[in-house]
Residue frames relative to the residue before (quaternion, step in Angstrom):
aa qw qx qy qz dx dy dz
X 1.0000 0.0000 0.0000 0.0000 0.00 0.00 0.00
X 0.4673 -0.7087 0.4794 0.2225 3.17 -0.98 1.17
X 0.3632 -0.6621 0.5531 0.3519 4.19 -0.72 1.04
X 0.3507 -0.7817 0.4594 0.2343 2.89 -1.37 0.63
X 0.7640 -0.5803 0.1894 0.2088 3.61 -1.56 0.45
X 0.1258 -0.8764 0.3590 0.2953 3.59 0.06 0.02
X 0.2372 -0.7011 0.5281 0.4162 3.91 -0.46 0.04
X 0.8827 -0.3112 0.2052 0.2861 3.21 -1.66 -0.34
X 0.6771 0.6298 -0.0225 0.3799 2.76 1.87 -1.13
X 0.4487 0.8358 -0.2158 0.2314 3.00 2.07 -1.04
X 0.4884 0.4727 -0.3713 0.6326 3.98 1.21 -1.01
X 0.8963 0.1437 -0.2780 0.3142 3.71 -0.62 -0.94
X 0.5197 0.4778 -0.5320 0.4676 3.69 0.71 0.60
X 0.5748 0.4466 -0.4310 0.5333 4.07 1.00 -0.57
X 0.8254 0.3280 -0.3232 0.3266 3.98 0.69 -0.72
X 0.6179 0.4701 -0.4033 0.4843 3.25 1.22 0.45
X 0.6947 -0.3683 0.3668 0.4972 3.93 0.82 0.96
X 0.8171 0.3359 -0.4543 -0.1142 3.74 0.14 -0.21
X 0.6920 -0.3888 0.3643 0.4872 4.00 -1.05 -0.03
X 0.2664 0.7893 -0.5425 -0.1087 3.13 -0.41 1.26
X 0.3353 -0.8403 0.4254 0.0237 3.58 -1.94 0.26
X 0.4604 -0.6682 0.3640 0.4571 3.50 -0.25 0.21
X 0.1302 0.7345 -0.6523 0.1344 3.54 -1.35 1.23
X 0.8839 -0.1708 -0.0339 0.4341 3.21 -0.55 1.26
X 0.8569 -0.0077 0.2010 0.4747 2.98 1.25 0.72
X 0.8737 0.3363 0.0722 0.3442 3.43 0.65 -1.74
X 0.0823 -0.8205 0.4765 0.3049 3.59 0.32 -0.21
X 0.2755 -0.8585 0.3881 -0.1911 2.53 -0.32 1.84
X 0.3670 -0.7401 0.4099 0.3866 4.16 -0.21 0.66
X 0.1749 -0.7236 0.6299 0.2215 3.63 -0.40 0.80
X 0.7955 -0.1419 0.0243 0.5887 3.75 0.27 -0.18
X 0.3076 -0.6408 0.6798 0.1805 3.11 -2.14 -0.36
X 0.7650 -0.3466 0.1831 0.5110 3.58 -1.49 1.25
X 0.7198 0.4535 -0.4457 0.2786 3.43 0.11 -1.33
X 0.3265 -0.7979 0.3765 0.3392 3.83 1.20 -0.94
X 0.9086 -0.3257 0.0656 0.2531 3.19 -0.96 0.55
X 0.7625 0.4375 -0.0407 0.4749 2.82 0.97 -1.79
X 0.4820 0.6588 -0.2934 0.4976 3.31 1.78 -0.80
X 0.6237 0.6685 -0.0047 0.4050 3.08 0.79 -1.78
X 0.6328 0.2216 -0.2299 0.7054 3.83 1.19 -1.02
X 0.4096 0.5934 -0.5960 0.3535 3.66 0.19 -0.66
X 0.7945 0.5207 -0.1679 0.2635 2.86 -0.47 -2.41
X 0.7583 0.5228 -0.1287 0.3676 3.52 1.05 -1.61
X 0.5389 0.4632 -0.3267 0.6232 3.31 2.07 -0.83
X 0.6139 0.4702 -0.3766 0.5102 3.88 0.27 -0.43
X 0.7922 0.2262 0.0581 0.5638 3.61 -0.32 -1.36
X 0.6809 -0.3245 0.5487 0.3606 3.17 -1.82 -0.99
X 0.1074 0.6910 -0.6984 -0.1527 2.98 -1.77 0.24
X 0.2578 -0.7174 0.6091 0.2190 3.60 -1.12 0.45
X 0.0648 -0.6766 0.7290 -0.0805 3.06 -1.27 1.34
X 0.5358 -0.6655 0.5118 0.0899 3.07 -1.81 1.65
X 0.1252 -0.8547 0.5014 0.0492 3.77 -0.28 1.38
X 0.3505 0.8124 -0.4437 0.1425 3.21 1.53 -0.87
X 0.9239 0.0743 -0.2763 0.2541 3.63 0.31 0.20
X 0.0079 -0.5712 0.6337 -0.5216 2.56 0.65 2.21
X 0.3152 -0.8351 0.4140 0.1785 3.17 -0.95 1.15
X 0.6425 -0.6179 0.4398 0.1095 3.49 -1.63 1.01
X 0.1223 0.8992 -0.4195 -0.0241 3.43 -0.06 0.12
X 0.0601 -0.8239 0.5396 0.1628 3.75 -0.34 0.57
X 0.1260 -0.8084 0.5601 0.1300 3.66 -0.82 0.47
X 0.2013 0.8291 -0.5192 0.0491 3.50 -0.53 0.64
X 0.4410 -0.6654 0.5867 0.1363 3.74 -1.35 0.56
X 0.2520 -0.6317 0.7099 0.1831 3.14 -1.62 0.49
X 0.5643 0.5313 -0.3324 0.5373 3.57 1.41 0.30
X 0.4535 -0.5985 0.4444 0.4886 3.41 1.41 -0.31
X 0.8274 -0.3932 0.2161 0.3378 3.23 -2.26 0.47
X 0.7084 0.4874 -0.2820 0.4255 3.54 0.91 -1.25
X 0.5161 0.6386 -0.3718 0.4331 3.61 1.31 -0.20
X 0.5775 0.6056 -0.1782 0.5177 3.24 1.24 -1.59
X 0.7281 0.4793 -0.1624 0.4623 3.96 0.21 -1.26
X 0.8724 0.0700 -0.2308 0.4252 3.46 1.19 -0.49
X 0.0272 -0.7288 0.4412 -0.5230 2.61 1.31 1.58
X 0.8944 0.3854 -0.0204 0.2262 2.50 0.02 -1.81
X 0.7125 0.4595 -0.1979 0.4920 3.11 1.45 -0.89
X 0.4908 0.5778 -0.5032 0.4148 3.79 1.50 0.55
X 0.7264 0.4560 -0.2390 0.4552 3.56 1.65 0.22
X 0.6975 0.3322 -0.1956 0.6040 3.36 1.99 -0.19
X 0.3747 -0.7105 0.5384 0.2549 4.07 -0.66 0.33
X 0.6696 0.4001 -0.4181 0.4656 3.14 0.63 1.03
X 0.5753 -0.5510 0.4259 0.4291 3.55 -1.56 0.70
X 0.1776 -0.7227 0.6604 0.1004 3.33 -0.82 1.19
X 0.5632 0.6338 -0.3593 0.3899 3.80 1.20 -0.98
X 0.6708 0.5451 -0.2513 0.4356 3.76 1.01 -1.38
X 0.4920 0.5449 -0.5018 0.4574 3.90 1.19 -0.55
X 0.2922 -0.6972 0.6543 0.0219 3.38 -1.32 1.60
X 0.4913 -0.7083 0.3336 0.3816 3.82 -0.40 0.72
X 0.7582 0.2206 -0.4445 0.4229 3.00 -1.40 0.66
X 0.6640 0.4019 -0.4478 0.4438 4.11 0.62 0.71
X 0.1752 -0.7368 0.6440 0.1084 3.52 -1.15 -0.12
X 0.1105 -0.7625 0.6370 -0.0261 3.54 -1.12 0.48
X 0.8462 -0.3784 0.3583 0.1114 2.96 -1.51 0.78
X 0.3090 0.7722 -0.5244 0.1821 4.35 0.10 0.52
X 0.3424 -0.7228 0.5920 0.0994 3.24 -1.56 0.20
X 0.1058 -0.8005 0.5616 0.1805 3.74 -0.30 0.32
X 0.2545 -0.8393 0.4638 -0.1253 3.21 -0.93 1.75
X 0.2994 -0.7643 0.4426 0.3610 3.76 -0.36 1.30
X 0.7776 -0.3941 0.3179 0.3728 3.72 -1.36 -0.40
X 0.5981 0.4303 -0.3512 0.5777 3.08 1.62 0.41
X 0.4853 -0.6519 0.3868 0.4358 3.80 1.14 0.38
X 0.4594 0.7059 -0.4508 0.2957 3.51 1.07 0.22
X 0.4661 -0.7775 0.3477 0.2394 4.18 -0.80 1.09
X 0.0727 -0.7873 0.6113 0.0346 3.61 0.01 1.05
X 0.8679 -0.0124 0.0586 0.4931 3.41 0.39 0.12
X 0.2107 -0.7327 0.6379 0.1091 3.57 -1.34 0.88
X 0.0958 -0.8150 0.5667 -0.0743 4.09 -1.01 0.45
X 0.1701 -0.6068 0.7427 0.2265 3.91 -0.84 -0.07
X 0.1633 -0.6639 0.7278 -0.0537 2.78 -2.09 1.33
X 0.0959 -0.8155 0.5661 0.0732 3.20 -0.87 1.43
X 0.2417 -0.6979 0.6163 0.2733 3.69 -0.97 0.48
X 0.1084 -0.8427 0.5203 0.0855 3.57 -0.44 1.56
X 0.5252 -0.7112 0.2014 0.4216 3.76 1.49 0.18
X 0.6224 0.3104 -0.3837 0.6075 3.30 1.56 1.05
X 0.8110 0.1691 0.0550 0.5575 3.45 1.08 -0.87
X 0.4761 -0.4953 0.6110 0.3932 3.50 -1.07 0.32
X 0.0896 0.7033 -0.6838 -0.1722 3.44 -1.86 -0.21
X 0.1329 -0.9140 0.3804 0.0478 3.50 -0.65 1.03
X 0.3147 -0.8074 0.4625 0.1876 3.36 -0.09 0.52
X 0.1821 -0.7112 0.6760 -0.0636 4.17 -0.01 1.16
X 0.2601 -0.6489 0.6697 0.2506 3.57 -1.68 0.91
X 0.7988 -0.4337 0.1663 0.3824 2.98 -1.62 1.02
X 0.7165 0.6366 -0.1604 0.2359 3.06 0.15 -2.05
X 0.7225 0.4324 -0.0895 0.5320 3.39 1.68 -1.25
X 0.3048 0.8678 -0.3748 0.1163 3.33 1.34 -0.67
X 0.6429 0.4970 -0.1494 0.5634 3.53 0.39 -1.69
X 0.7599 0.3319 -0.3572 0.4299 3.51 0.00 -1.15
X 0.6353 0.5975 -0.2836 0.3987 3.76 0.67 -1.46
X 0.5547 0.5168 -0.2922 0.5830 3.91 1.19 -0.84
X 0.7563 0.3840 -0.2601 0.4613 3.76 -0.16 -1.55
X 0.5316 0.4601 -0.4322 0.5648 4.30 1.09 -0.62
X 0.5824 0.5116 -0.4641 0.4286 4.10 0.36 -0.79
X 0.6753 0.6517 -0.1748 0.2979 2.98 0.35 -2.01
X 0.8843 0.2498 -0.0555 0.3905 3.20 0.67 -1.34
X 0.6264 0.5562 -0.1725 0.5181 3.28 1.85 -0.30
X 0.7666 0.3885 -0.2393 0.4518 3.49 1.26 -0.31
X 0.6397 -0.4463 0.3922 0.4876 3.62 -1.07 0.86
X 0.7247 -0.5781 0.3561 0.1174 2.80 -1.83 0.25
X 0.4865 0.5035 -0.4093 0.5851 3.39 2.31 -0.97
X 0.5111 0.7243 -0.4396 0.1447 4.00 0.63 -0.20
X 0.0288 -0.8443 0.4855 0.2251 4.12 0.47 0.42
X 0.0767 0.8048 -0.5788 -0.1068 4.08 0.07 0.74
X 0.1421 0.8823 -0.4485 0.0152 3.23 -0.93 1.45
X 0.4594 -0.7835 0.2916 0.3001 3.20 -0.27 1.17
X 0.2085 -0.7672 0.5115 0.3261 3.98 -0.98 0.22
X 0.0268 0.8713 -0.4783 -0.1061 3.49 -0.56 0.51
X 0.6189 0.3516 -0.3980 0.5787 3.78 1.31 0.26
X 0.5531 0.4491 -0.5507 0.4350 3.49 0.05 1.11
X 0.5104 -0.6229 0.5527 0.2145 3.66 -1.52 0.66
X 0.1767 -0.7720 0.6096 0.0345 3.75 -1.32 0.41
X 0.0512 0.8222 -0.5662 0.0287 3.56 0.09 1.19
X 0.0391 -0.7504 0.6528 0.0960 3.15 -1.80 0.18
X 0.2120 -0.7848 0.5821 0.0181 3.02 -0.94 1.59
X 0.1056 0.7672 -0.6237 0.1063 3.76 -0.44 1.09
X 0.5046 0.5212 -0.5779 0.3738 3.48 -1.54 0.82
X 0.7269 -0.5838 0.2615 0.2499 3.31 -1.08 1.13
X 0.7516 0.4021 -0.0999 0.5132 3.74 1.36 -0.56
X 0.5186 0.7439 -0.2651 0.3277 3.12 2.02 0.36
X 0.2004 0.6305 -0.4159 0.6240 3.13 1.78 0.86
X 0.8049 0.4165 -0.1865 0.3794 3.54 -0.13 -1.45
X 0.7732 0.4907 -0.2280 0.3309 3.18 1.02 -0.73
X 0.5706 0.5133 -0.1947 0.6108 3.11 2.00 -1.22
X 0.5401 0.5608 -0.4388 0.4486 3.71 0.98 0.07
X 0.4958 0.6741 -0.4123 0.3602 3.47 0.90 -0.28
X 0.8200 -0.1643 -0.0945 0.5401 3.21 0.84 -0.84
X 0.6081 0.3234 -0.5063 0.5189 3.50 0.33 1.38
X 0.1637 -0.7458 0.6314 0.1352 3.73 0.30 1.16
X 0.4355 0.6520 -0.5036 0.3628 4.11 0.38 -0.24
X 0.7199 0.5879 -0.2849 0.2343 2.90 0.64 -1.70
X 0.6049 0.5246 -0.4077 0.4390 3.70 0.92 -0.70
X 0.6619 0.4817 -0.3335 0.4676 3.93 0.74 -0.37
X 0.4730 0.6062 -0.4812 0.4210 3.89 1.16 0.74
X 0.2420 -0.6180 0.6930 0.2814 3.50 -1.48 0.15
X 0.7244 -0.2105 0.4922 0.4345 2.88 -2.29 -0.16
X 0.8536 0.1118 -0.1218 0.4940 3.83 -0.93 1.53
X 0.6271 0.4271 -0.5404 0.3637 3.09 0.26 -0.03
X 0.2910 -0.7504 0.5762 0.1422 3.93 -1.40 0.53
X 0.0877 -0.7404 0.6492 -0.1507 3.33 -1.32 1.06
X 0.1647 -0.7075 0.6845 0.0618 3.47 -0.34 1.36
X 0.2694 -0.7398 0.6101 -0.0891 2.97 -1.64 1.29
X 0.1092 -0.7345 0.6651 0.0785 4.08 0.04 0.83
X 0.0224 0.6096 -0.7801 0.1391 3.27 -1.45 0.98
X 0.0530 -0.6688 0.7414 0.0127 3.87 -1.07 1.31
């Protein structure tokens, strides 16, 4: 049996009580003391953050430049990757040569580079299809020492406003990388 991975997060989810488990790979916090139901409650009311970090990262980049990179990309996704205006990201699917879906991802246009976001489970495979499907000025690099949160629940605005006050001046899609040491 293959050990499993940790993300970045792994020390402070083991020192804050939680229950971890194997998921795609990762050991991963299935809950905390407070427990589950507590835990949706809180997340249907308010917010909860949940550790994605291993879901996979993806940078894309050209020696032809960004628009090179984007249509690239889009000989591997059915969607307008070229039309993504920077700072947003949308929704794509990566599709074999029979138009069949092997996989689904978000694509952000960060105004130098794509970033993509691959589910876990598919990762490896979704990389090695990049890898092997895209011209050569294409640079596809994966990030793996960086976290991946999601904050979801109706009041998660309010809360991430706390400390990114920007954050209330986003729409639905738009993307905004956030450093936190």
């Amino acid at each position: 049996m293959t050990e499993l991975q940790r993300t970045p997060l792994y020390d402070f989810h083991v020192a804050h009580g939680g229950k971890m488990v194997g998921f795609a790979g990762y050991d991963m916090p299935v809950q905390y003391p407070a427990g589950v139901m507590k835990e949706h409650l809180h997340t249907r009311a308010w917010a909860g953050l949940f550790d994605v970090s291993h879901m996979g990262q993806v940078e894309l980049t050209s020696t032809e430049g960004l628009e090179a990179a984007m249509l690239a990309l889009e000989t591997l996704v059915p969607v307008s990757v070229a039309g993504l205006k920077a700072d947003r990201q949308r929704y794509g699917i990566f599709t074999n040569e029979a138009g069949g879906i092997l996989d689904d991802l978000m694509i952000a246009n960060t105004g130098d580079h794509l970033f993509l976001v691959v589910n876990a489970a598919c990762k490896a495979d979704d990389i090695a299809h990049m890898k092997a499907n895209l011209p050569d000025h294409v640079t596809v690099t994966e990030i793996t020492d960086r976290a991946l949160l999601a904050l979801q629940g109706p009041k998660a605005e309010i809360a991430l406003a706390r400390l990114v006050p920007h954050v209330t001046d986003m729409r639905f899609m738009d993307s905004h990388r956030v450093e936190v040491n």
